[in-house]
PASEBA-1860 file (N, C-alpha, C; in nm, 3 decimals):
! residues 210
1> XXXXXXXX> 0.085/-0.119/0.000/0.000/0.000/0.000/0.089/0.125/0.000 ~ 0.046/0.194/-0.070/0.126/0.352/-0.101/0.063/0.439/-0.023 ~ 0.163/0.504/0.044/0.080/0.616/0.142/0.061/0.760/0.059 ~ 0.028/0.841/0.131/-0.040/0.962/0.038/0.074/1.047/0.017 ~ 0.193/1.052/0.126/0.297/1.134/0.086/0.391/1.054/-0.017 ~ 0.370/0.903/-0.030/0.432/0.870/-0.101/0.410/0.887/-0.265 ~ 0.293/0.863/-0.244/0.198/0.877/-0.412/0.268/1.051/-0.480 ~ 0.237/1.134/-0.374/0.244/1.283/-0.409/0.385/1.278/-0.451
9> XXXXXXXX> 0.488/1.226/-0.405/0.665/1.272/-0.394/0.640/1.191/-0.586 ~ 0.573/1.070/-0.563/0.602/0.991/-0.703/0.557/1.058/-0.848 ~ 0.413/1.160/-0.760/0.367/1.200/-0.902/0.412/1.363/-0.928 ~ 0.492/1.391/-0.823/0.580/1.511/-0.861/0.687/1.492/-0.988 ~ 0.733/1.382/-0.940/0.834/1.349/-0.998/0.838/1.310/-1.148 ~ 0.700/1.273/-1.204/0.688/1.209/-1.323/0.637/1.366/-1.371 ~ 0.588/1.455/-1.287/0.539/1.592/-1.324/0.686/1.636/-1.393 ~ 0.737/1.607/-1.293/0.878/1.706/-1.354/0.930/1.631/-1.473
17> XXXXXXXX> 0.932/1.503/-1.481/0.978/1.489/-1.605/0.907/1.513/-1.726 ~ 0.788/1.538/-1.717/0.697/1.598/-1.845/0.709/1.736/-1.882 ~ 0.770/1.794/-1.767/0.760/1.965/-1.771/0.910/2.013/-1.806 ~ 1.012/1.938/-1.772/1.114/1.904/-1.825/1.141/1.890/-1.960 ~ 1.015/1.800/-2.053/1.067/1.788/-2.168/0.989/1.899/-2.266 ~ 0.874/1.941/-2.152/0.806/2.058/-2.243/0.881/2.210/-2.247 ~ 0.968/2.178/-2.183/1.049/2.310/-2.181/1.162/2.309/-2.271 ~ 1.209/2.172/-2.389/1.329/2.183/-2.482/1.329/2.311/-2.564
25> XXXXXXXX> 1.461/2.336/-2.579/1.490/2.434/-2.659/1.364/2.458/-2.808 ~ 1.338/2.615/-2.794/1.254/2.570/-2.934/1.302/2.735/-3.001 ~ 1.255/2.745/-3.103/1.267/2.867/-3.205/1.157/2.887/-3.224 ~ 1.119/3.011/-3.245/0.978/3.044/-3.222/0.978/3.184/-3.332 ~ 0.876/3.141/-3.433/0.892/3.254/-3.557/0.738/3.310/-3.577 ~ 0.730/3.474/-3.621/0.637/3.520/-3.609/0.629/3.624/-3.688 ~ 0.497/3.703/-3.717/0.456/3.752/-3.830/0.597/3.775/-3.957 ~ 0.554/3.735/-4.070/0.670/3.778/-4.182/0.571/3.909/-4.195
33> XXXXXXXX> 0.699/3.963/-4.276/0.673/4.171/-4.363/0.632/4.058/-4.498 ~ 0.673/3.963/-4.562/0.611/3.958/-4.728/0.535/3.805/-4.727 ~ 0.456/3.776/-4.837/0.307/3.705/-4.822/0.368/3.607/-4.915 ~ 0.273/3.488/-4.897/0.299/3.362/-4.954/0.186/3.352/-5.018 ~ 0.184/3.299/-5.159/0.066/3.298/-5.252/0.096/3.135/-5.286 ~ -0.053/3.104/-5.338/-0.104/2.998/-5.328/-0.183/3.004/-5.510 ~ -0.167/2.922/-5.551/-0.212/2.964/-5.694/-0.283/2.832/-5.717 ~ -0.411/2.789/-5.832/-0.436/2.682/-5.841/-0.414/2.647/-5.959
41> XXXXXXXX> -0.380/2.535/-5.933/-0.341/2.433/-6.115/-0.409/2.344/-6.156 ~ -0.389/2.249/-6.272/-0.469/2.167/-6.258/-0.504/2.052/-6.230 ~ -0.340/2.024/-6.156/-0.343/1.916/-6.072/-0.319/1.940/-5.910 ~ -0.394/2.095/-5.881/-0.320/2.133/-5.713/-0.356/2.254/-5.728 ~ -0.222/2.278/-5.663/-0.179/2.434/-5.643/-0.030/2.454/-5.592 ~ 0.005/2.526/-5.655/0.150/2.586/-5.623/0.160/2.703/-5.509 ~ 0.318/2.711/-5.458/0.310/2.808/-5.348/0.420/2.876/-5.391 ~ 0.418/3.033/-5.386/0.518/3.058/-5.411/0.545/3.211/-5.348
49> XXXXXXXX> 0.633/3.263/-5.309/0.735/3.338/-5.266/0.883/3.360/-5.269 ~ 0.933/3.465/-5.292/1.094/3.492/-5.267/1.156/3.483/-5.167 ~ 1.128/3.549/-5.050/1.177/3.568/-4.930/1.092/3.583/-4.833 ~ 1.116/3.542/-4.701/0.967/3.537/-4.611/1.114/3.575/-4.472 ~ 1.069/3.658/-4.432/1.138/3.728/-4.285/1.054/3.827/-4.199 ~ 1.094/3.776/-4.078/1.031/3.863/-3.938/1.071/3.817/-3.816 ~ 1.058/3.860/-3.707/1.169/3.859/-3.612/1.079/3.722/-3.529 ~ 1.177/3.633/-3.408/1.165/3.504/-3.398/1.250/3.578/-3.258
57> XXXXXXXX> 1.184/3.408/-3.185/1.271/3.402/-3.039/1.342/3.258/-3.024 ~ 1.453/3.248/-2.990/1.541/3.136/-2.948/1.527/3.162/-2.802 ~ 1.370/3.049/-2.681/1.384/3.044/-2.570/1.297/3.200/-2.532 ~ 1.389/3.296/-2.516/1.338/3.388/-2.431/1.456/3.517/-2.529 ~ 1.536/3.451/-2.648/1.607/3.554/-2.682/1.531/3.626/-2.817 ~ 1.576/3.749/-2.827/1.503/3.776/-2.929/1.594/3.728/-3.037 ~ 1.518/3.754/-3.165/1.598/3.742/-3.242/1.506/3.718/-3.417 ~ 1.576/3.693/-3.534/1.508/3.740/-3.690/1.534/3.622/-3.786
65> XXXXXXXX> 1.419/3.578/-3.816/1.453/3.531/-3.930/1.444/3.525/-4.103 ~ 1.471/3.427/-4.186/1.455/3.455/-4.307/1.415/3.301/-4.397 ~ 1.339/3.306/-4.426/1.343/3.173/-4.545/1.310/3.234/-4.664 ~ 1.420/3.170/-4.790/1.395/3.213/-4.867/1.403/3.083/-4.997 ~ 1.318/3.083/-5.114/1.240/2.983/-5.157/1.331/3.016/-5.291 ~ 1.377/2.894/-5.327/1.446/2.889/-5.454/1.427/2.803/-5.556 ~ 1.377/2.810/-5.679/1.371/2.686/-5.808/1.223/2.660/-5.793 ~ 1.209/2.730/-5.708/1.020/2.716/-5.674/0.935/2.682/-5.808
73> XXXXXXXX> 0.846/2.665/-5.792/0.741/2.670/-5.703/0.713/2.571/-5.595 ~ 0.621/2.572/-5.496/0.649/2.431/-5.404/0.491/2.397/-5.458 ~ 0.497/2.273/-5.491/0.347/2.191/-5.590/0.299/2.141/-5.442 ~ 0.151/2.151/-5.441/0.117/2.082/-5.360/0.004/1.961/-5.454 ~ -0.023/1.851/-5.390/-0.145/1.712/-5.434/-0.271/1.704/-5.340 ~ -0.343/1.642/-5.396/-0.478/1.622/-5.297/-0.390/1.502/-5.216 ~ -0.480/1.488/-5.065/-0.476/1.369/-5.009/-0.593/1.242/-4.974 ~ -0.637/1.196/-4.927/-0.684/1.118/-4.878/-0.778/1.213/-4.774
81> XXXXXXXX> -0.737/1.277/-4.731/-0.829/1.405/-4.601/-0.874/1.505/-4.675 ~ -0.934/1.543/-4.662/-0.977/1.664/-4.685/-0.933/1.788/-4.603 ~ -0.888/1.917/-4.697/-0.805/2.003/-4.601/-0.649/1.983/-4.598 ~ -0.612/1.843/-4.617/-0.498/1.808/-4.572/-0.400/1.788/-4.723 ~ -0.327/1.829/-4.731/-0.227/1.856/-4.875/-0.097/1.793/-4.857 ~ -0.067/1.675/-4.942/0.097/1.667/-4.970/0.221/1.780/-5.028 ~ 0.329/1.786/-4.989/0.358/1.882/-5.061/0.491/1.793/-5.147 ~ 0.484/1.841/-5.270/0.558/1.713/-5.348/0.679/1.754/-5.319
89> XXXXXXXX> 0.772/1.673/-5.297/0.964/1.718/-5.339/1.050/1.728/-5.430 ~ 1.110/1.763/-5.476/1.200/1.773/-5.561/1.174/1.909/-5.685 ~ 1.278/1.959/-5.725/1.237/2.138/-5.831/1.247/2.247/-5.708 ~ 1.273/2.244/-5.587/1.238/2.306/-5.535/1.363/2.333/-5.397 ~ 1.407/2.406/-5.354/1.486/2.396/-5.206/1.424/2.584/-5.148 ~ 1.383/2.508/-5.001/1.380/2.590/-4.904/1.443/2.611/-4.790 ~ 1.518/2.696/-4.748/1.632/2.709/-4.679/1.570/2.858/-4.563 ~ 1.635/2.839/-4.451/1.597/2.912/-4.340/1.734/2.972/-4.227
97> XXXXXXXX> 1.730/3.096/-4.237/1.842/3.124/-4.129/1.751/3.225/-4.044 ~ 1.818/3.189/-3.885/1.738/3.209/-3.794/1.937/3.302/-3.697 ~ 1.907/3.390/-3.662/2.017/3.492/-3.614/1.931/3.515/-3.444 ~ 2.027/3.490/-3.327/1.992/3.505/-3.217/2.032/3.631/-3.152 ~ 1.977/3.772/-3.163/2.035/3.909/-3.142/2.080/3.916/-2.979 ~ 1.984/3.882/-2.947/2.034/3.916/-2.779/2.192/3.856/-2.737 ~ 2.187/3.721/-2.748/2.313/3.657/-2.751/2.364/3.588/-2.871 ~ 2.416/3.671/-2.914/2.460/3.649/-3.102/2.508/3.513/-3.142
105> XXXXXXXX> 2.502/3.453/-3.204/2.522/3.338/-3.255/2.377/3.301/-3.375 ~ 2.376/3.220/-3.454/2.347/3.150/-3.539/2.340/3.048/-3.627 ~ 2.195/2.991/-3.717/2.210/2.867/-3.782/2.128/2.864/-3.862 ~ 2.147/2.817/-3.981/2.066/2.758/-4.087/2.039/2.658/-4.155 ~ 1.939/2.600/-4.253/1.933/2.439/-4.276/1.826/2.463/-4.408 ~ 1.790/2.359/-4.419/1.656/2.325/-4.569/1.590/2.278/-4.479 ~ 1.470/2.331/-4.538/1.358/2.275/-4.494/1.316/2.121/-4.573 ~ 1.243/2.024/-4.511/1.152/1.921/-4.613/1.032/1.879/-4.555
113> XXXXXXXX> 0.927/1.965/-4.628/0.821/1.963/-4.595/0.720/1.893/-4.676 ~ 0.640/1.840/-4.542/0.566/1.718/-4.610/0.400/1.776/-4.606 ~ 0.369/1.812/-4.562/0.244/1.829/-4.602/0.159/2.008/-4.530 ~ 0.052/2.066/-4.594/-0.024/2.108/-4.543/-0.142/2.061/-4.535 ~ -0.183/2.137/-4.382/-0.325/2.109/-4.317/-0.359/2.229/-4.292 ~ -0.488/2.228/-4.262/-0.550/2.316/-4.244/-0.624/2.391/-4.415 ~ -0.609/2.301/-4.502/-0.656/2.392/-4.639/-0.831/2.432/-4.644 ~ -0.894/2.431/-4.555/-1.021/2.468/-4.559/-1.029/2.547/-4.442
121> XXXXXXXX> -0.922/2.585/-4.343/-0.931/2.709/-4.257/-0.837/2.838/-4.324 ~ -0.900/2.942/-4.327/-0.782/3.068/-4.328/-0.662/3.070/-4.244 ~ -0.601/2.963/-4.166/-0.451/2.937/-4.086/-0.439/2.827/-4.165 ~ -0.361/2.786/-4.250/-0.321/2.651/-4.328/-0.196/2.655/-4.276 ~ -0.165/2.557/-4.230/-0.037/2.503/-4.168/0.073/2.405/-4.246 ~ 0.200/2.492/-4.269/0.289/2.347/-4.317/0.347/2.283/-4.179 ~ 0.386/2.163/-4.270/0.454/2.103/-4.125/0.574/2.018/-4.182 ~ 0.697/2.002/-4.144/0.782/1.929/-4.159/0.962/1.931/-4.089
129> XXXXXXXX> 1.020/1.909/-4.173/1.137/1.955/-4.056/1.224/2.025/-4.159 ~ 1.357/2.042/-4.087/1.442/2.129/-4.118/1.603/2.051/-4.048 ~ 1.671/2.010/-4.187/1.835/1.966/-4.152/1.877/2.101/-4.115 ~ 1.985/2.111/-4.008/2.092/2.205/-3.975/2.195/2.229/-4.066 ~ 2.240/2.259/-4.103/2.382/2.273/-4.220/2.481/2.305/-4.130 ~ 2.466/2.485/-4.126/2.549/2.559/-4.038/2.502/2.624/-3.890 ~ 2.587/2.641/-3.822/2.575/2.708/-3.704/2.691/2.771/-3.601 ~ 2.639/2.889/-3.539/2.773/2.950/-3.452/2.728/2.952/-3.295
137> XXXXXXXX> 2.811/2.942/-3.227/2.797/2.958/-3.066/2.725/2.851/-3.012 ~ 2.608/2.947/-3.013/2.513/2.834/-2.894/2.432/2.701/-3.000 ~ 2.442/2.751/-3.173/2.398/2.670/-3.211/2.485/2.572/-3.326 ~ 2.629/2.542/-3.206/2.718/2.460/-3.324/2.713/2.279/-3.310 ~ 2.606/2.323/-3.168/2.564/2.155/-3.190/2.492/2.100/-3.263 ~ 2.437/2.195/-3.317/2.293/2.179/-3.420/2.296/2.123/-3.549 ~ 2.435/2.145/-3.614/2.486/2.127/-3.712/2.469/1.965/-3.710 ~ 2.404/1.922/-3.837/2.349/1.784/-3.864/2.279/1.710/-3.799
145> XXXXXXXX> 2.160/1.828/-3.712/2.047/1.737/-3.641/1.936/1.810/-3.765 ~ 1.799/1.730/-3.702/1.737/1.760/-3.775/1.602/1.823/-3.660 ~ 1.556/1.952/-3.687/1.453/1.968/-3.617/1.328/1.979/-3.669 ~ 1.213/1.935/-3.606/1.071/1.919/-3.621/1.024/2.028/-3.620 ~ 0.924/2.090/-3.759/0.904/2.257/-3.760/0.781/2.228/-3.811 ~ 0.728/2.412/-3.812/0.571/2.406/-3.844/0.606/2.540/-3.892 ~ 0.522/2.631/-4.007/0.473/2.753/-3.988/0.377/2.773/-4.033 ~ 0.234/2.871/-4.009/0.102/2.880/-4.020/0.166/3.019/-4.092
153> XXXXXXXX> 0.002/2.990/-4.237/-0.001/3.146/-4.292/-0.149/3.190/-4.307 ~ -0.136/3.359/-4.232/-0.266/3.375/-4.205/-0.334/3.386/-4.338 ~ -0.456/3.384/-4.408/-0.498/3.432/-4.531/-0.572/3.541/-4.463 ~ -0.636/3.587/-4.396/-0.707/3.688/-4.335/-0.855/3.674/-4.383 ~ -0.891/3.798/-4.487/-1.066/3.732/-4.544/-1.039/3.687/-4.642 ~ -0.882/3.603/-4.692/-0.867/3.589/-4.836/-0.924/3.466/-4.844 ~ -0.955/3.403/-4.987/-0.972/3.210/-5.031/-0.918/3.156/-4.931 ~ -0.964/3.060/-4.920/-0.873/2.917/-4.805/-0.838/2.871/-4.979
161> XXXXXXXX> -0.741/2.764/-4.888/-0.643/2.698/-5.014/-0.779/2.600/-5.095 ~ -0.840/2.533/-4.985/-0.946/2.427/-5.054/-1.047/2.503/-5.138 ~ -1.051/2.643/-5.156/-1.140/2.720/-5.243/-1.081/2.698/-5.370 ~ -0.909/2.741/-5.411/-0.867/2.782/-5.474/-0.751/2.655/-5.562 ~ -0.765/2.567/-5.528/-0.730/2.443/-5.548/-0.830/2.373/-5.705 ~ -0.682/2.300/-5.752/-0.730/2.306/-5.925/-0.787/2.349/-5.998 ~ -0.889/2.502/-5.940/-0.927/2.589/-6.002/-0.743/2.716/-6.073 ~ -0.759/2.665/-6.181/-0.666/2.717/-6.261/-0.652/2.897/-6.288
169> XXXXXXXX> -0.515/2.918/-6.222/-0.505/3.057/-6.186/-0.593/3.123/-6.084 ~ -0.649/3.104/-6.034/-0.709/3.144/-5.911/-0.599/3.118/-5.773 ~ -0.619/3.229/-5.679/-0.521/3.266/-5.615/-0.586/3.336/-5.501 ~ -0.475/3.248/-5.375/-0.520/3.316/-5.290/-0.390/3.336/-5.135 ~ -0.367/3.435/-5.040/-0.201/3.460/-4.998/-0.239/3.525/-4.879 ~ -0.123/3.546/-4.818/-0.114/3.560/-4.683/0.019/3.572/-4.595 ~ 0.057/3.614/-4.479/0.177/3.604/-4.450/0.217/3.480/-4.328 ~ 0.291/3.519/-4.273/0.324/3.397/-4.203/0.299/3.454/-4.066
177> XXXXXXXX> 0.237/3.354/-3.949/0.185/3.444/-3.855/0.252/3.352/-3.727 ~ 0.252/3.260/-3.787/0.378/3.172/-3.637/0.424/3.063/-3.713 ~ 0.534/2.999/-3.606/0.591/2.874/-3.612/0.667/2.870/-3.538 ~ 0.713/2.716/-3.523/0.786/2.675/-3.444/0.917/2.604/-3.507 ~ 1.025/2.576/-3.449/1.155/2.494/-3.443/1.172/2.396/-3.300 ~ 1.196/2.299/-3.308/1.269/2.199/-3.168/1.325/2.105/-3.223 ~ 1.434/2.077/-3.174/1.516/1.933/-3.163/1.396/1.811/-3.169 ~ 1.411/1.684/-3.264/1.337/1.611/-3.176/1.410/1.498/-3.080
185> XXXXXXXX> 1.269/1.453/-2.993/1.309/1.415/-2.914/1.395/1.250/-2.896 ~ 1.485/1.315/-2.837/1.621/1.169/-2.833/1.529/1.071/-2.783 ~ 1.569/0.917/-2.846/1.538/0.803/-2.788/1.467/0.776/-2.639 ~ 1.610/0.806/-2.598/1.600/0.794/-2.447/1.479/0.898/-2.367 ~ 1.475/0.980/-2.396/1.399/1.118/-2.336/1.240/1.014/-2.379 ~ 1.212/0.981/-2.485/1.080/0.949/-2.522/1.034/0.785/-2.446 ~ 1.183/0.707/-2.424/1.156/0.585/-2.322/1.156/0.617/-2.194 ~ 1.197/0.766/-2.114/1.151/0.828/-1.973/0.987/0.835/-2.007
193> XXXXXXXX> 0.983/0.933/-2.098/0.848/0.956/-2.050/0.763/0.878/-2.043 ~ 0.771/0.737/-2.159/0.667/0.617/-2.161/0.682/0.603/-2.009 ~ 0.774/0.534/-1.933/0.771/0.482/-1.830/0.707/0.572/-1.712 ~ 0.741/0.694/-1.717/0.631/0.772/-1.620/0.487/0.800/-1.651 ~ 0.475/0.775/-1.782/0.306/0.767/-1.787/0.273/0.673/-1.720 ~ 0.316/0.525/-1.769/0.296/0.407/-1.704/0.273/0.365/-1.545 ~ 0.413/0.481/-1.498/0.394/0.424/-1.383/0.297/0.565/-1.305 ~ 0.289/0.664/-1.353/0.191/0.791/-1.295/0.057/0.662/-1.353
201> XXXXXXXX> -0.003/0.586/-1.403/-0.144/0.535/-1.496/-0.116/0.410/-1.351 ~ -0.051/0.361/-1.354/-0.035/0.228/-1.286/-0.052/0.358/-1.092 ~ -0.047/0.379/-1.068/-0.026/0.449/-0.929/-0.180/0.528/-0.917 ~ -0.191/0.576/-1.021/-0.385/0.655/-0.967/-0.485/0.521/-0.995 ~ -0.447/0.404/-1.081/-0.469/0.304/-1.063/-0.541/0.245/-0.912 ~ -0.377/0.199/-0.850/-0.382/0.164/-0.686/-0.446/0.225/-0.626 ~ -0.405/0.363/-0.670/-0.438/0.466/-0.508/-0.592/0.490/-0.500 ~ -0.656/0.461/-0.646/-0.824/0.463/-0.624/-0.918/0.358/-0.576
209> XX> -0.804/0.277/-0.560/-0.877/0.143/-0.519/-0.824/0.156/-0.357 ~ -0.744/0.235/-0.306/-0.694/0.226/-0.190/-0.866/0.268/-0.037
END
């Protein structure tokens, strides 16, 4: 039998390791100054832009970034969901540098992005990751990991993408209104947390039957 101070010390502890991993390093990007257009074809729709920049936080630092889209266009396909868009590979490289002002250092990588969601809300979301290439200071460990990214673009009262999709030349754009960057998570970090669900699931278990 588990006593009550014991239960509490146990489920602190699995607290902290969840709050622990919700706190990893992340990059955090927000409104761009130039808009991403969305065009329809007649097998999709294409996305396209030159340069997309606006200032971003590493943690709590400030700091700016830039992606800028080359050999473009990026094709997107229907999926299986509705709303939900492949985005095809290859013709295309997107590349991202992210500069940490407060405490200077920096890094950049390609993006490879696999799909948008959200094509029937005005926030359509890509999602995919981003290899490291280069990096300075705080981010020279970074160099040849790969981090798990997202960025949402607002359309405001413009078309959603699912309006404007294989309807040929029809068009509809927006800028970029967040996203994220993080490491993902190491092996080990993801076999802690199984085991503290388990054993936090296995313990309110007991203690309700107590």
């Amino acid at each position: 039998m588990i006593n009550k101070f014991g239960f509490g010390v146990l489920l602190l502890a699995v607290v902290g390791i969840l709050a622990g991993m919700g706190s990893a390093t992340q990059v955090t990007l927000a409104d761009s100054t130039q808009a991403v257009t969305f065009t329809g074809t007649t097998t999709g729709a294409d996305v396209t832009f030159t340069t997309l920049s606006g200032p971003g936080l590493f943690n709590s630092d400030l700091g700016q970034y830039t992606m800028t889209l080359t050999s473009g266009p990026i094709p997107l396909s229907a999926s299986n969901v509705v709303g939900l868009y492949d985005v095809i590979s290859g013709g295309w490289t997107l590349s991202l540098s992210f500069t940490d002002i407060t405490s200077p250092g920096m890094f950049s990588g390609t993006w490879d992005l696999a799909t948008l969601s959200g094509g029937t809300t005005r926030v359509p979301q890509f999602i995919g990751s981003l290899l490291v290439t280069s990096g300075t200071n705080q981010f020279q460990g970074w160099v040849g990991t790969t981090l798990l990214g997202d960025f949402s673009v607002n359309l405001g009262h413009n078309q959603t993408v699912n309006q404007i999709f294989q309807v040929v030349g029809a068009q509809t754009s927006g800028k970029v209104s967040s996203g994220e960057l993080a490491p993902a998570p190491e092996p080990e970090a993801l076999g802690l947390l199984g085991f503290g669900v388990l054993t936090l699931a296995g313990l309110l278990k007991r203690y309700s039957l107590l």
